[in-house]
PDB file of the backbone (N, CA, C, O) and the ligand in Angstrom, with CONECT records:
HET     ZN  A 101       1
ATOM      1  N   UNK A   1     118.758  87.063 104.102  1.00  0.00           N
ATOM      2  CA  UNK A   1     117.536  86.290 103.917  1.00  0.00           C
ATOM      3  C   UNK A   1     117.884  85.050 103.128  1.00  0.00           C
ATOM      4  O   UNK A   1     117.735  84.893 101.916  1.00  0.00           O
ATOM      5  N   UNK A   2     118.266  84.376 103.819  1.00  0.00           N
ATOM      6  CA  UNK A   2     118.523  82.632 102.884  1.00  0.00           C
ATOM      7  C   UNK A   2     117.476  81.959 103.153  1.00  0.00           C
ATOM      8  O   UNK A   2     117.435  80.891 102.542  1.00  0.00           O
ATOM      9  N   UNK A   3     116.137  82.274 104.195  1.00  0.00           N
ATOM     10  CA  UNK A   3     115.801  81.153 104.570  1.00  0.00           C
ATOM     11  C   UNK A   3     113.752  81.886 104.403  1.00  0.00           C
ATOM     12  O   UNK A   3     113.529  83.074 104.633  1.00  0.00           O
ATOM     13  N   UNK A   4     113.070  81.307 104.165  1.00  0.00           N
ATOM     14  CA  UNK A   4     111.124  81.962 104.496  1.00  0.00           C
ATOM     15  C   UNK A   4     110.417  80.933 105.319  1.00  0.00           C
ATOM     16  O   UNK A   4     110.521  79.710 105.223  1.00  0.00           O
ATOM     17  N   UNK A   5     109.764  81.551 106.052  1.00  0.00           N
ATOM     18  CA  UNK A   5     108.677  80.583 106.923  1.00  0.00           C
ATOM     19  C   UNK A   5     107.425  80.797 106.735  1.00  0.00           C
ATOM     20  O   UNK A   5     106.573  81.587 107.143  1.00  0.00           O
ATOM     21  N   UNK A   6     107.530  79.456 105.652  1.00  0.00           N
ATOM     22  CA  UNK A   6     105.790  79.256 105.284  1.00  0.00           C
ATOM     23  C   UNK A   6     105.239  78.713 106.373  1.00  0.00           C
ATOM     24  O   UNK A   6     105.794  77.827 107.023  1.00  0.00           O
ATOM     25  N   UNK A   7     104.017  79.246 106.672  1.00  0.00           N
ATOM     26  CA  UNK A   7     103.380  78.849 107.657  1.00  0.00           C
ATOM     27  C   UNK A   7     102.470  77.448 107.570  1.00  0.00           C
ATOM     28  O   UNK A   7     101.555  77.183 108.350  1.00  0.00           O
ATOM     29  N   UNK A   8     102.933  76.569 106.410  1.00  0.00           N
ATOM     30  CA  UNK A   8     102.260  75.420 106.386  1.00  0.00           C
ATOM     31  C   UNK A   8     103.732  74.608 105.967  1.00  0.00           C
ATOM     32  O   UNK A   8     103.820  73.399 106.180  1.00  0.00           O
ATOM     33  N   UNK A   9     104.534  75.148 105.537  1.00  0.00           N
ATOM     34  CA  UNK A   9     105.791  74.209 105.612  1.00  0.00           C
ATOM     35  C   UNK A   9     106.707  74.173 106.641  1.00  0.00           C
ATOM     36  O   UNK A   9     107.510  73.264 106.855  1.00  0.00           O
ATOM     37  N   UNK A  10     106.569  75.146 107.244  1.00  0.00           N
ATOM     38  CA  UNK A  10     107.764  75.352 107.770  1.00  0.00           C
ATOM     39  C   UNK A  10     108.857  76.074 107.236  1.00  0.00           C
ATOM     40  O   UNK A  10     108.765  76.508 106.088  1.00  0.00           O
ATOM     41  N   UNK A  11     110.122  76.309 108.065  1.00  0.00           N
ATOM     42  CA  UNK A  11     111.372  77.152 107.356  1.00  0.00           C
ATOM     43  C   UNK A  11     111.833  76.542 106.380  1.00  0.00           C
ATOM     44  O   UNK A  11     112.261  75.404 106.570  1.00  0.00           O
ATOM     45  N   UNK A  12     111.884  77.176 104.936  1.00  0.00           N
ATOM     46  CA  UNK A  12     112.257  76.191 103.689  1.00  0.00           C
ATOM     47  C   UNK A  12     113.514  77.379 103.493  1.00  0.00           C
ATOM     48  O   UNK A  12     113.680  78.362 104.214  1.00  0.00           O
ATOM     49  N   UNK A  13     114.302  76.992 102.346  1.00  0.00           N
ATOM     50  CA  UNK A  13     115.630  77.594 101.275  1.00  0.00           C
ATOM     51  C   UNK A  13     114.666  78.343 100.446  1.00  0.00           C
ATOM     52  O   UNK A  13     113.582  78.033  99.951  1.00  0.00           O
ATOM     53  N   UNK A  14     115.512  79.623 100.436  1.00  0.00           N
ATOM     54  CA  UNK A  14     114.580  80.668  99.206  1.00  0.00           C
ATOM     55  C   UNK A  14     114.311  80.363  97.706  1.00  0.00           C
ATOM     56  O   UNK A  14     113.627  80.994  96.901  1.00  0.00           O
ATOM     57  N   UNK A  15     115.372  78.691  97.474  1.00  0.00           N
ATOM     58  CA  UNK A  15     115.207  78.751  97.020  1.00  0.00           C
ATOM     59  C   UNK A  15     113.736  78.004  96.075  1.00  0.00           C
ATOM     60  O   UNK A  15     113.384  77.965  94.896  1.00  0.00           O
ATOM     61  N   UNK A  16     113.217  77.501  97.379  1.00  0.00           N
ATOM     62  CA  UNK A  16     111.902  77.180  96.961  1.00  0.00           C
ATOM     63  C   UNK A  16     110.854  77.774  96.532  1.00  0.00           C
ATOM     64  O   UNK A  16     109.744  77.356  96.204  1.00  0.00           O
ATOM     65  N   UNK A  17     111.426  79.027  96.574  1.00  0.00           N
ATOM     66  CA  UNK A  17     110.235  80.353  96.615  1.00  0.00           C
ATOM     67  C   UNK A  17     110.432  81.361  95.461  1.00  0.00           C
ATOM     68  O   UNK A  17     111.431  81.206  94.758  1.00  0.00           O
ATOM     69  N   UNK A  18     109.772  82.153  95.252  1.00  0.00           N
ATOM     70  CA  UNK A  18     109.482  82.744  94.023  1.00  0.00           C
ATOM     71  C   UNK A  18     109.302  84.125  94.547  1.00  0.00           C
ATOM     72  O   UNK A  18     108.666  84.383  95.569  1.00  0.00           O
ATOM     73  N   UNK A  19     109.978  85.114  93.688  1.00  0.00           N
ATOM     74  CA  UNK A  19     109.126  86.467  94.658  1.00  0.00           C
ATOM     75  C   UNK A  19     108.452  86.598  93.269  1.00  0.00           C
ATOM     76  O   UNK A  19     108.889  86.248  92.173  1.00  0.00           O
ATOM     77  N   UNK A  20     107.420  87.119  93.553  1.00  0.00           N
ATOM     78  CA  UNK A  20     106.219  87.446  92.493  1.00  0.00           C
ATOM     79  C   UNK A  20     106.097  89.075  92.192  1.00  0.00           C
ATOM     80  O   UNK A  20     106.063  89.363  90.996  1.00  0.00           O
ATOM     81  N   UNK A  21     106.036  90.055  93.036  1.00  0.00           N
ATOM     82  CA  UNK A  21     105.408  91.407  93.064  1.00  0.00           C
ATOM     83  C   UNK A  21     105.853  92.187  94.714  1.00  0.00           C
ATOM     84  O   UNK A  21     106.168  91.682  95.792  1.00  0.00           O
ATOM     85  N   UNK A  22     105.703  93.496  94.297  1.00  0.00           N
ATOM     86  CA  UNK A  22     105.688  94.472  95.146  1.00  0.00           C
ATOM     87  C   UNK A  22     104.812  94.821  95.197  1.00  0.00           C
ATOM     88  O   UNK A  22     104.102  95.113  94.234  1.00  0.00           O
ATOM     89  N   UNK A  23     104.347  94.990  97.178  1.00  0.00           N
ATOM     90  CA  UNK A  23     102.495  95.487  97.032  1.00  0.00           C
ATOM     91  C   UNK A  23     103.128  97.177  97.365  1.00  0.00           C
ATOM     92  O   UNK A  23     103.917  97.646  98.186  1.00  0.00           O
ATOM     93  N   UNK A  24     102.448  97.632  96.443  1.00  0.00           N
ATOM     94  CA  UNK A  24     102.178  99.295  96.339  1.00  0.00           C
ATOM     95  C   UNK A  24     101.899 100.232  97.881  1.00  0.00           C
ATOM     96  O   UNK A  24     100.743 100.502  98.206  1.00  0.00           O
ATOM     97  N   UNK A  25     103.031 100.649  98.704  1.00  0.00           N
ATOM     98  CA  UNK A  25     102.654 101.478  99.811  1.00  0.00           C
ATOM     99  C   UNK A  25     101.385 102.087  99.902  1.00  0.00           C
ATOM    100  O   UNK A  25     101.248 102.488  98.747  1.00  0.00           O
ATOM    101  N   UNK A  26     100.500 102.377 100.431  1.00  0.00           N
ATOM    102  CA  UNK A  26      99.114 102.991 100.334  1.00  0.00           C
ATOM    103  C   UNK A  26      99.308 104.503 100.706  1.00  0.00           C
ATOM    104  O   UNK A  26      98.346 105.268 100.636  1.00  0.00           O
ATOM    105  N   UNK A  27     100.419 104.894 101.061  1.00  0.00           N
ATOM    106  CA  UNK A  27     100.633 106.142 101.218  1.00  0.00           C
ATOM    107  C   UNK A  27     101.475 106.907 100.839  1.00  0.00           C
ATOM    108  O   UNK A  27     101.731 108.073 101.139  1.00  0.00           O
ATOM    109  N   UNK A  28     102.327 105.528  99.496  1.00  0.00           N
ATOM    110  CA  UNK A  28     103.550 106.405  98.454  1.00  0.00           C
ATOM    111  C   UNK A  28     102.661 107.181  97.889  1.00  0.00           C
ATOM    112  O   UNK A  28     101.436 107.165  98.011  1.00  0.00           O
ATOM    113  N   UNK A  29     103.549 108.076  97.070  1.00  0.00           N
ATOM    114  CA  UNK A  29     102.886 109.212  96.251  1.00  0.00           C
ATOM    115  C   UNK A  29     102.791 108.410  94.693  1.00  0.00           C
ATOM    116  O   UNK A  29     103.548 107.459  94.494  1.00  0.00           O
ATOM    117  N   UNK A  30     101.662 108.924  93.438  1.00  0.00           N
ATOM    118  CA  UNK A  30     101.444 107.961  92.714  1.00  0.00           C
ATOM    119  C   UNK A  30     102.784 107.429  91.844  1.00  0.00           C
ATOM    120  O   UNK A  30     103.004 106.275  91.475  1.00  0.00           O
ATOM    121  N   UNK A  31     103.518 108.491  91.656  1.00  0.00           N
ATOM    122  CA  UNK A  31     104.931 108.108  91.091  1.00  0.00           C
ATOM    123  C   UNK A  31     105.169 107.022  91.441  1.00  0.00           C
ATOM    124  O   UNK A  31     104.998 105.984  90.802  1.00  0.00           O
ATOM    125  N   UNK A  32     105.641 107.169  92.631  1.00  0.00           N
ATOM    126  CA  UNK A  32     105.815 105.522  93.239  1.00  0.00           C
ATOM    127  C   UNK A  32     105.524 104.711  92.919  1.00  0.00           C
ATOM    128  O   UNK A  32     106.193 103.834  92.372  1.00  0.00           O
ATOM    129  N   UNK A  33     104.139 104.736  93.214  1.00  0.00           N
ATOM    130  CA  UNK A  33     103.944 103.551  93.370  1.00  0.00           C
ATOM    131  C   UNK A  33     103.749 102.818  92.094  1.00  0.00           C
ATOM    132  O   UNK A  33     103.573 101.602  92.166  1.00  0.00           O
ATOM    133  N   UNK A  34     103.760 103.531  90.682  1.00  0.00           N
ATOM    134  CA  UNK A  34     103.789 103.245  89.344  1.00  0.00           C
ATOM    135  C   UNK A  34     105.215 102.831  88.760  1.00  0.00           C
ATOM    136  O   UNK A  34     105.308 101.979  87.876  1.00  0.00           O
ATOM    137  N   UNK A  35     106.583 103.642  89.437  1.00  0.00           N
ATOM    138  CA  UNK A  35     107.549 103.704  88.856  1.00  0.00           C
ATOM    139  C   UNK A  35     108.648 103.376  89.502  1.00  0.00           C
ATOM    140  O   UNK A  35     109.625 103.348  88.753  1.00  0.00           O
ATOM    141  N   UNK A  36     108.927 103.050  90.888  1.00  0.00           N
ATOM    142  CA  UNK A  36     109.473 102.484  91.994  1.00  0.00           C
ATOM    143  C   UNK A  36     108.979 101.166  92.174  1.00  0.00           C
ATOM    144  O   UNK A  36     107.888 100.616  92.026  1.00  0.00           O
ATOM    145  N   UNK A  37     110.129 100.826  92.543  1.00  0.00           N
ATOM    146  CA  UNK A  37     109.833  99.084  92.907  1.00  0.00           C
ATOM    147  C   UNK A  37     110.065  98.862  94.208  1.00  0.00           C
ATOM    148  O   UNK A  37     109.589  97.833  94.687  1.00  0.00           O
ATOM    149  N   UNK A  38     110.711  99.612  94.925  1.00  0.00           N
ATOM    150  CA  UNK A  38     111.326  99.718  96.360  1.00  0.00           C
ATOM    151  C   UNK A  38     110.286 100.817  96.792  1.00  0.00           C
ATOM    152  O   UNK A  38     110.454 101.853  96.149  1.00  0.00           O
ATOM    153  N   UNK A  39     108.911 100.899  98.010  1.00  0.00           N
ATOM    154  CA  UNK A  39     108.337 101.971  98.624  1.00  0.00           C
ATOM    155  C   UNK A  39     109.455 102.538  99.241  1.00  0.00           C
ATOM    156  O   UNK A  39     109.916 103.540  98.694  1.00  0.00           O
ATOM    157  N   UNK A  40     110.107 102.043 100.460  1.00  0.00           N
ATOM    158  CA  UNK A  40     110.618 102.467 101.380  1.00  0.00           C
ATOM    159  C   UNK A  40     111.967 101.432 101.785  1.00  0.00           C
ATOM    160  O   UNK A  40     111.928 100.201 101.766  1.00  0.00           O
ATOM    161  N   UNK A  41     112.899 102.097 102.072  1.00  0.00           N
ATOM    162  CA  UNK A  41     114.050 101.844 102.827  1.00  0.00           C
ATOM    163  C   UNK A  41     113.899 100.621 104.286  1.00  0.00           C
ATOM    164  O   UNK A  41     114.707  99.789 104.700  1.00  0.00           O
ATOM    165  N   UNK A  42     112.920 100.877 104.621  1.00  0.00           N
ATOM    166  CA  UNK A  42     112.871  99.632 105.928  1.00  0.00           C
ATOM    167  C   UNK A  42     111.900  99.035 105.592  1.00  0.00           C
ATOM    168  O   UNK A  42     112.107  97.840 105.805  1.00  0.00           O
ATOM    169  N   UNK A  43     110.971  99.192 105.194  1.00  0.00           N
ATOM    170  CA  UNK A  43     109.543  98.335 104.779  1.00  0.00           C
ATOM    171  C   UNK A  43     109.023  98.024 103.239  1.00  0.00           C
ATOM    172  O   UNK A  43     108.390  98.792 102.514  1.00  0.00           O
ATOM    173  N   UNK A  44     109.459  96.715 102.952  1.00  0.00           N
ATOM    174  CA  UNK A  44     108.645  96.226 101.457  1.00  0.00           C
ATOM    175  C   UNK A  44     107.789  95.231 101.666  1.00  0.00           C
ATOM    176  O   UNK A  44     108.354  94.367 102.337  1.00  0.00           O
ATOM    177  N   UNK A  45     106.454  94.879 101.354  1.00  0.00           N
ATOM    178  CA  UNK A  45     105.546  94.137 101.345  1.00  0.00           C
ATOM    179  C   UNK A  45     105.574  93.553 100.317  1.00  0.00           C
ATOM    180  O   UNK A  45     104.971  94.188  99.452  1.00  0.00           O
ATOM    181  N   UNK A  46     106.131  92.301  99.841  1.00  0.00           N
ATOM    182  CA  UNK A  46     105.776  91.286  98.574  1.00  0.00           C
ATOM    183  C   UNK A  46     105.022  90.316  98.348  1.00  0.00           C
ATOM    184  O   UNK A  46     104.464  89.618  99.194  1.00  0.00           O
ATOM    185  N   UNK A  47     104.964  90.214  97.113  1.00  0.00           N
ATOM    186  CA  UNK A  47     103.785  88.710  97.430  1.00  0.00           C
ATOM    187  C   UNK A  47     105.423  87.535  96.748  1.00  0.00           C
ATOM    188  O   UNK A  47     106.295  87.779  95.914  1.00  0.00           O
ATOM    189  N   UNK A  48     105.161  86.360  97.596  1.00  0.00           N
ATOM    190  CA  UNK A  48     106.068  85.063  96.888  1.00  0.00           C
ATOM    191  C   UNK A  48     104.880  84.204  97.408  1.00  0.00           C
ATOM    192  O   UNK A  48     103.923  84.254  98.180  1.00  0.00           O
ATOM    193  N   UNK A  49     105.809  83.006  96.112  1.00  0.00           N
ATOM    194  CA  UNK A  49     104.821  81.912  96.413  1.00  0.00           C
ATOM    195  C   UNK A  49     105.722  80.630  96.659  1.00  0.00           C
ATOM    196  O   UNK A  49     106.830  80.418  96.165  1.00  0.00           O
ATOM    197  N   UNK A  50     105.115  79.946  97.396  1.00  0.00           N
ATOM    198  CA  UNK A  50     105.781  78.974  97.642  1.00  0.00           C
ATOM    199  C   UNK A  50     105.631  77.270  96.638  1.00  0.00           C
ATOM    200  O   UNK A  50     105.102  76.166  96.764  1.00  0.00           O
ATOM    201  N   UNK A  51     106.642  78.166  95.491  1.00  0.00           N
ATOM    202  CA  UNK A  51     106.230  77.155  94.022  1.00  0.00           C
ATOM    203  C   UNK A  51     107.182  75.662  94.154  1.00  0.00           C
ATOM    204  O   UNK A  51     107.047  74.751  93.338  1.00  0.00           O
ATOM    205  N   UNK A  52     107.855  75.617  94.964  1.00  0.00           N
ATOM    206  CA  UNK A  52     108.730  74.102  95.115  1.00  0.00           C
ATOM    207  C   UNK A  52     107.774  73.409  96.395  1.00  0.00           C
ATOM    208  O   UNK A  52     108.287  72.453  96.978  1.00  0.00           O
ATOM    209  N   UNK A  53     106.809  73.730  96.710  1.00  0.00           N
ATOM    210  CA  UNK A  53     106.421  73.430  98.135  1.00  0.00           C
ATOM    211  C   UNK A  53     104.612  73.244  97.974  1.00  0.00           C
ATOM    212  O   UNK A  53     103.899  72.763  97.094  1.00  0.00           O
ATOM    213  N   UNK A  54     104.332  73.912  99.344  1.00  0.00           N
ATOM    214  CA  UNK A  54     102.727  73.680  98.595  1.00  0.00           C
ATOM    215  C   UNK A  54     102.002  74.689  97.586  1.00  0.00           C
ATOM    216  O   UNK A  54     100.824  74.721  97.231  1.00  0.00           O
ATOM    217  N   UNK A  55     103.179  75.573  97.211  1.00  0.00           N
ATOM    218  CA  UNK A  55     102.617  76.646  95.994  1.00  0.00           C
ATOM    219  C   UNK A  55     101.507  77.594  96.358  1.00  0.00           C
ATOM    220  O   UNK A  55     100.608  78.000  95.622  1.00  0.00           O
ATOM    221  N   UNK A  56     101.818  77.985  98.123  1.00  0.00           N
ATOM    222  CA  UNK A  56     100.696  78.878  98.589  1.00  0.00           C
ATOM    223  C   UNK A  56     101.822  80.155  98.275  1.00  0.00           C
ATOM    224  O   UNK A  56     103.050  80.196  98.349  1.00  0.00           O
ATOM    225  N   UNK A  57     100.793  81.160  97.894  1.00  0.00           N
ATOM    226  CA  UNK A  57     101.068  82.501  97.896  1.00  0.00           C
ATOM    227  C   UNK A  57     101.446  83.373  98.766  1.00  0.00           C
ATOM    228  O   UNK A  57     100.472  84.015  98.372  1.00  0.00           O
ATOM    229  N   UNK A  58     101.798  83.882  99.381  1.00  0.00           N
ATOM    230  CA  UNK A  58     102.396  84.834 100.673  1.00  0.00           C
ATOM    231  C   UNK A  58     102.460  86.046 100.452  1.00  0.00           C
ATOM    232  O   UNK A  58     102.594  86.693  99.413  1.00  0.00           O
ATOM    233  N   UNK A  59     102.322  86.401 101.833  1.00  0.00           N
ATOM    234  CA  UNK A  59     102.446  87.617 101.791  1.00  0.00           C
ATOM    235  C   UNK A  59     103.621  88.337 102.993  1.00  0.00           C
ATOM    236  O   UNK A  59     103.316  88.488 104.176  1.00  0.00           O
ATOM    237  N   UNK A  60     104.996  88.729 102.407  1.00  0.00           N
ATOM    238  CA  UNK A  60     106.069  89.002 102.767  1.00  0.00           C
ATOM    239  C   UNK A  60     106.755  90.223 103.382  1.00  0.00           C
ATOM    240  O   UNK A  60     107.481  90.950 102.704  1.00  0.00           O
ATOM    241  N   UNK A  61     106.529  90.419 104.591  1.00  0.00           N
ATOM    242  CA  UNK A  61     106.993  91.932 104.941  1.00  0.00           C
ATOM    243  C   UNK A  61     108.804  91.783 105.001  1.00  0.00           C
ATOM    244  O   UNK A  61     109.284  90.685 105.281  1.00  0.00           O
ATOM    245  N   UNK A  62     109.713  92.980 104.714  1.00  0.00           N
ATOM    246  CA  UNK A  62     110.731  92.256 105.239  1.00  0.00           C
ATOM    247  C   UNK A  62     111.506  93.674 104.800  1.00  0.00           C
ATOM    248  O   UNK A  62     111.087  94.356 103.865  1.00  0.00           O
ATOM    249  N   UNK A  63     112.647  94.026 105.558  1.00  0.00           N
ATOM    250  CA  UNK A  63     113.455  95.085 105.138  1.00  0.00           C
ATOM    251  C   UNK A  63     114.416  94.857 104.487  1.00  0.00           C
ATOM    252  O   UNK A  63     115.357  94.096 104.710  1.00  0.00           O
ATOM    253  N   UNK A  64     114.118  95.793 103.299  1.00  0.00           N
ATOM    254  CA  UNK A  64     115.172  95.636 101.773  1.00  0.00           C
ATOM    255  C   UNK A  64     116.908  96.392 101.976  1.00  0.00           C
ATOM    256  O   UNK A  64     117.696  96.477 101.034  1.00  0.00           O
ATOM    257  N   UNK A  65     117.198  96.845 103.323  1.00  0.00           N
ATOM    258  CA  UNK A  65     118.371  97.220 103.493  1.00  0.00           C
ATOM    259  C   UNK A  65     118.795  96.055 104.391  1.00  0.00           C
ATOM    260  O   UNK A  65     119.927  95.605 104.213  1.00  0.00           O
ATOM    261  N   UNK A  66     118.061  95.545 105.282  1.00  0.00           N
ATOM    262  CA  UNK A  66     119.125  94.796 106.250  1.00  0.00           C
ATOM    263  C   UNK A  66     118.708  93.102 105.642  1.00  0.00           C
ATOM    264  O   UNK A  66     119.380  92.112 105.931  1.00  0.00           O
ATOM    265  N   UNK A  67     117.417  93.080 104.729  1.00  0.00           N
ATOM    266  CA  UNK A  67     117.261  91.786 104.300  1.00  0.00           C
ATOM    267  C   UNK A  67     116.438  90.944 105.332  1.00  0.00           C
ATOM    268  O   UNK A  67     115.955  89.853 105.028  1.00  0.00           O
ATOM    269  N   UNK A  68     116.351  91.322 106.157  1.00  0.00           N
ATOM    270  CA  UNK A  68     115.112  90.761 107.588  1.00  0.00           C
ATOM    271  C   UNK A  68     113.845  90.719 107.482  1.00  0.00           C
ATOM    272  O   UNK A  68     112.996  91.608 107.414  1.00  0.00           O
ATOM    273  N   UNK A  69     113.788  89.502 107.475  1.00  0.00           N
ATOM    274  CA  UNK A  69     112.113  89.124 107.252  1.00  0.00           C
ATOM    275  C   UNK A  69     111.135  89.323 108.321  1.00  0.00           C
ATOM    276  O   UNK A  69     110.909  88.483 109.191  1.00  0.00           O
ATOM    277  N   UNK A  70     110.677  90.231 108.246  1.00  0.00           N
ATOM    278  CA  UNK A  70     109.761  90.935 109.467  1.00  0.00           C
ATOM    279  C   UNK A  70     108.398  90.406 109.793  1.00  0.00           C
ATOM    280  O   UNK A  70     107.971  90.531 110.941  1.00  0.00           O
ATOM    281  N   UNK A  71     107.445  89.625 108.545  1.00  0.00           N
ATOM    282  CA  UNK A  71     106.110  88.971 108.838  1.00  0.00           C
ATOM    283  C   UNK A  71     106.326  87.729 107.662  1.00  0.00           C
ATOM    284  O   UNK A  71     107.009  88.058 106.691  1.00  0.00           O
ATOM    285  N   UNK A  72     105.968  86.796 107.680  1.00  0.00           N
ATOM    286  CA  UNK A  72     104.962  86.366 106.421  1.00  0.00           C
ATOM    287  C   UNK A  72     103.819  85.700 106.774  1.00  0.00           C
ATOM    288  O   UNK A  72     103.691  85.027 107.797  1.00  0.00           O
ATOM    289  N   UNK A  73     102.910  85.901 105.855  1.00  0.00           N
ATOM    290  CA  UNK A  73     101.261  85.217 105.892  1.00  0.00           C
ATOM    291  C   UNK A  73     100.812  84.934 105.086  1.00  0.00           C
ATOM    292  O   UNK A  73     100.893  85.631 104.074  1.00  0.00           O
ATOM    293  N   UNK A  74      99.917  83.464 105.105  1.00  0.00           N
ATOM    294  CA  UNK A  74      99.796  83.441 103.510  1.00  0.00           C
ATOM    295  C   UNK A  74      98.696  84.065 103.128  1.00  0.00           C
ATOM    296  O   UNK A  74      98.083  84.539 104.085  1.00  0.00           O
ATOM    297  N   UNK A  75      98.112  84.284 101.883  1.00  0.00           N
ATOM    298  CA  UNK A  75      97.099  84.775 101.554  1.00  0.00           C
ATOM    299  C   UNK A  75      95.968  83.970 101.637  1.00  0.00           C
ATOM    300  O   UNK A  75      96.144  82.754 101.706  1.00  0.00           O
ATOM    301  N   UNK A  76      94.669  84.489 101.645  1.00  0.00           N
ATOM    302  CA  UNK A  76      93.629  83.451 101.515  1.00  0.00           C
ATOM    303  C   UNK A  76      93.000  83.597 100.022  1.00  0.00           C
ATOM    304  O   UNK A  76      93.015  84.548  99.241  1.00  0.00           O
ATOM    305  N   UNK A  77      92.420  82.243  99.918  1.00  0.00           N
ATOM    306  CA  UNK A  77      91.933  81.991  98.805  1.00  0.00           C
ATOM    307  C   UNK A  77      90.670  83.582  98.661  1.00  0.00           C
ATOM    308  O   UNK A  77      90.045  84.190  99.530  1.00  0.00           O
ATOM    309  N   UNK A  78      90.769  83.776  96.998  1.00  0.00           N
ATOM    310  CA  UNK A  78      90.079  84.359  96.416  1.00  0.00           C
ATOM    311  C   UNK A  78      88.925  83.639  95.700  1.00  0.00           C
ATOM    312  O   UNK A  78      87.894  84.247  95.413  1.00  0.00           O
ATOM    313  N   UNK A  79      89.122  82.215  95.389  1.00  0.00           N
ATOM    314  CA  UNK A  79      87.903  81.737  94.455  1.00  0.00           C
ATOM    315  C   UNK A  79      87.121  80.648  95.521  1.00  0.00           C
ATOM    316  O   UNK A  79      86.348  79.861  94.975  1.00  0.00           O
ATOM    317  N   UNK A  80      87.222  80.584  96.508  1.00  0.00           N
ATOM    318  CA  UNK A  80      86.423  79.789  97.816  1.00  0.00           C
ATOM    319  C   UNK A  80      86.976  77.875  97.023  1.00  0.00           C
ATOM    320  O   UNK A  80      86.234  76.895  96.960  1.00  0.00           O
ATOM    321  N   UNK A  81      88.109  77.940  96.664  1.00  0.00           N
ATOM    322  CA  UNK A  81      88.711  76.656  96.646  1.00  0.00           C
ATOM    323  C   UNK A  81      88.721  75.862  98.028  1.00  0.00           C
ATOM    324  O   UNK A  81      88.720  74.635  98.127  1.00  0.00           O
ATOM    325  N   UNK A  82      88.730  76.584  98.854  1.00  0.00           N
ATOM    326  CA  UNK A  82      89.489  75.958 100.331  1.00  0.00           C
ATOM    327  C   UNK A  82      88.097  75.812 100.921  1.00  0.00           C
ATOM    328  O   UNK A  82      88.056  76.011 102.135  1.00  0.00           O
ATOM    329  N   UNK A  83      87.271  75.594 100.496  1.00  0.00           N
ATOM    330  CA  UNK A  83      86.079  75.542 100.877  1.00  0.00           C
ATOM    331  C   UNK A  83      85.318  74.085 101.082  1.00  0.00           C
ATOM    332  O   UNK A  83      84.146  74.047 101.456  1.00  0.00           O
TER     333      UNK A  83
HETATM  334 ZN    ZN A 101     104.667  75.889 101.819  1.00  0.00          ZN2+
END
């Protein structure tokens, strides 16, 4: 993974990007999802943001063994800014 595709920039360098958080599997057990940072072997959902760029937030599927970026999307606004 050297490379993310923001969907308003285009393919940028990671290193424009920020990883922020791990979103919590909805079907790890609570251990997990409190005390693990990794859900699963093929599937991690993160949030990054795209802080060198237009500083939109994302949302990052991608497998933490082979490093393959499987979705990203950005998030939508929470405070009706985009409005
Ligand atoms: Zn961007």
């Amino acid at each position: 993974m050297s490379q993310l595709h923001c969907p308003f920039c285009g393919a940028r360098e990671l290193q424009e990007f920020e990883f922020r958080k791990t979103r919590a599997n909805v079907t790890s057990s609570e251990f997990a999802r409190v005390y693990l940072r990794v859900d699963s072997l093929e599937l991690s959902v993160e949030y990054w943001q795209h802080v060198h760029g237009c500083r939109t937030w994302l949302l990052v599927e991608r497998n933490p063994s082979t490093g393959a970026v499987l979705r990203v999307a950005a998030l939508p606004a929470v405070n009706g800014a985009s409005k």
